[in-house]
C-alpha positions as CSV (number, residue, x, y, z in Angstrom):
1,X,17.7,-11.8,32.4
2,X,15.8,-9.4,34.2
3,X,16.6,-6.2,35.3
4,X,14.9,-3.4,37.2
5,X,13.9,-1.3,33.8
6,X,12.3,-4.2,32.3
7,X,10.4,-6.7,35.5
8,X,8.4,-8.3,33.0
9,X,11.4,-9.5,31.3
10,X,9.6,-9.1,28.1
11,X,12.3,-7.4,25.1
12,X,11.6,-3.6,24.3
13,X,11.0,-4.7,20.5
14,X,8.0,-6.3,22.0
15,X,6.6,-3.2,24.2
16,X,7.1,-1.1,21.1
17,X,4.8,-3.8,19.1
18,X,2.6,-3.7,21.6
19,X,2.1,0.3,21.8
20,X,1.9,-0.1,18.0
21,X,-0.6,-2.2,17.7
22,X,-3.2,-0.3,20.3
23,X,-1.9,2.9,18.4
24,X,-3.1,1.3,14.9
25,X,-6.3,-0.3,16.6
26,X,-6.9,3.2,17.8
27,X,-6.4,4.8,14.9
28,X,-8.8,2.5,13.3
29,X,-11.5,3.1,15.8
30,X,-11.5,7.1,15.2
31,X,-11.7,7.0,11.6
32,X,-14.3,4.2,11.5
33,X,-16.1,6.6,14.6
34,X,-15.6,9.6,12.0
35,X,-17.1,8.1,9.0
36,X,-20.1,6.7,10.9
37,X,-20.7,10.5,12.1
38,X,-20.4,11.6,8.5
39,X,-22.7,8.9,7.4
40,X,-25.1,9.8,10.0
41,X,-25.2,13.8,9.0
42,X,-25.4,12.5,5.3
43,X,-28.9,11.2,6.0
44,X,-30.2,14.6,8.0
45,X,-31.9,17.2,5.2
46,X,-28.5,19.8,5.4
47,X,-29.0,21.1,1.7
48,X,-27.3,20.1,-1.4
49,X,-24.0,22.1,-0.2
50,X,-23.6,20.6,3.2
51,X,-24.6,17.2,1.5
52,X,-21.6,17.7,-1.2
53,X,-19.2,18.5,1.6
54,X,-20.2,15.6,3.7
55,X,-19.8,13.3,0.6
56,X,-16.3,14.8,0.5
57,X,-15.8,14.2,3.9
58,X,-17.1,10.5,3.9
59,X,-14.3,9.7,1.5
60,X,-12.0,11.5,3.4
61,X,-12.7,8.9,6.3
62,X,-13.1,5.9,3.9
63,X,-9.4,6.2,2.9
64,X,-8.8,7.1,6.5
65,X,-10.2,4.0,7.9
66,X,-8.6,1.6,4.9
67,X,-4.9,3.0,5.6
68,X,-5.3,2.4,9.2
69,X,-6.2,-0.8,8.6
70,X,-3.7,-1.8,6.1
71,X,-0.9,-0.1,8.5
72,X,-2.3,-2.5,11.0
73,X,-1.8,-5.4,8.9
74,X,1.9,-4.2,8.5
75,X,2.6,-4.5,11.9
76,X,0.4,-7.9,12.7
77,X,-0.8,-9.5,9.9
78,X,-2.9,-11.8,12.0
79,X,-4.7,-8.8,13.6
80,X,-6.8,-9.0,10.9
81,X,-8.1,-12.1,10.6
């Protein structure tokens, strides 16, 4: 049954899949945007400091980008396929 909060007639558990699924796929597309950008600085001449931090920072995204991506799983394991 429709009614005038929901004309699609689509269940709320499935609009609050929906906006978590494009919130995980975003989430994955910043950190995988971030560690590219780190990646890139990594290969300009910065010194041995900047190069250490980056390194740190690269990492950082790394585990950034594999927990977004396993969260995504969580909530459609067929996303990833």
């Amino acid at each position: 049954m429709m009614n005038r909060l929901d004309p699609h007639g689509r269940g709320m558990a499935a609009d609050i899949l929906a906006l978590e699924l494009a919130r995980a796929r975003q989430r994955i597309g910043r950190a995988e945007l971030a560690l590219e950008s780190a990646e890139e600085m990594l290969d300009d001449d910065c010194g041995v400091a900047v190069n250490l931090a980056l390194c740190s920072t690269i990492r950082s995204a790394q585990r950034r980008v594999l927990e977004a991506r396993k969260r995504l799983t969580k909530i459609d394991p067929a996303s990833m396929n």
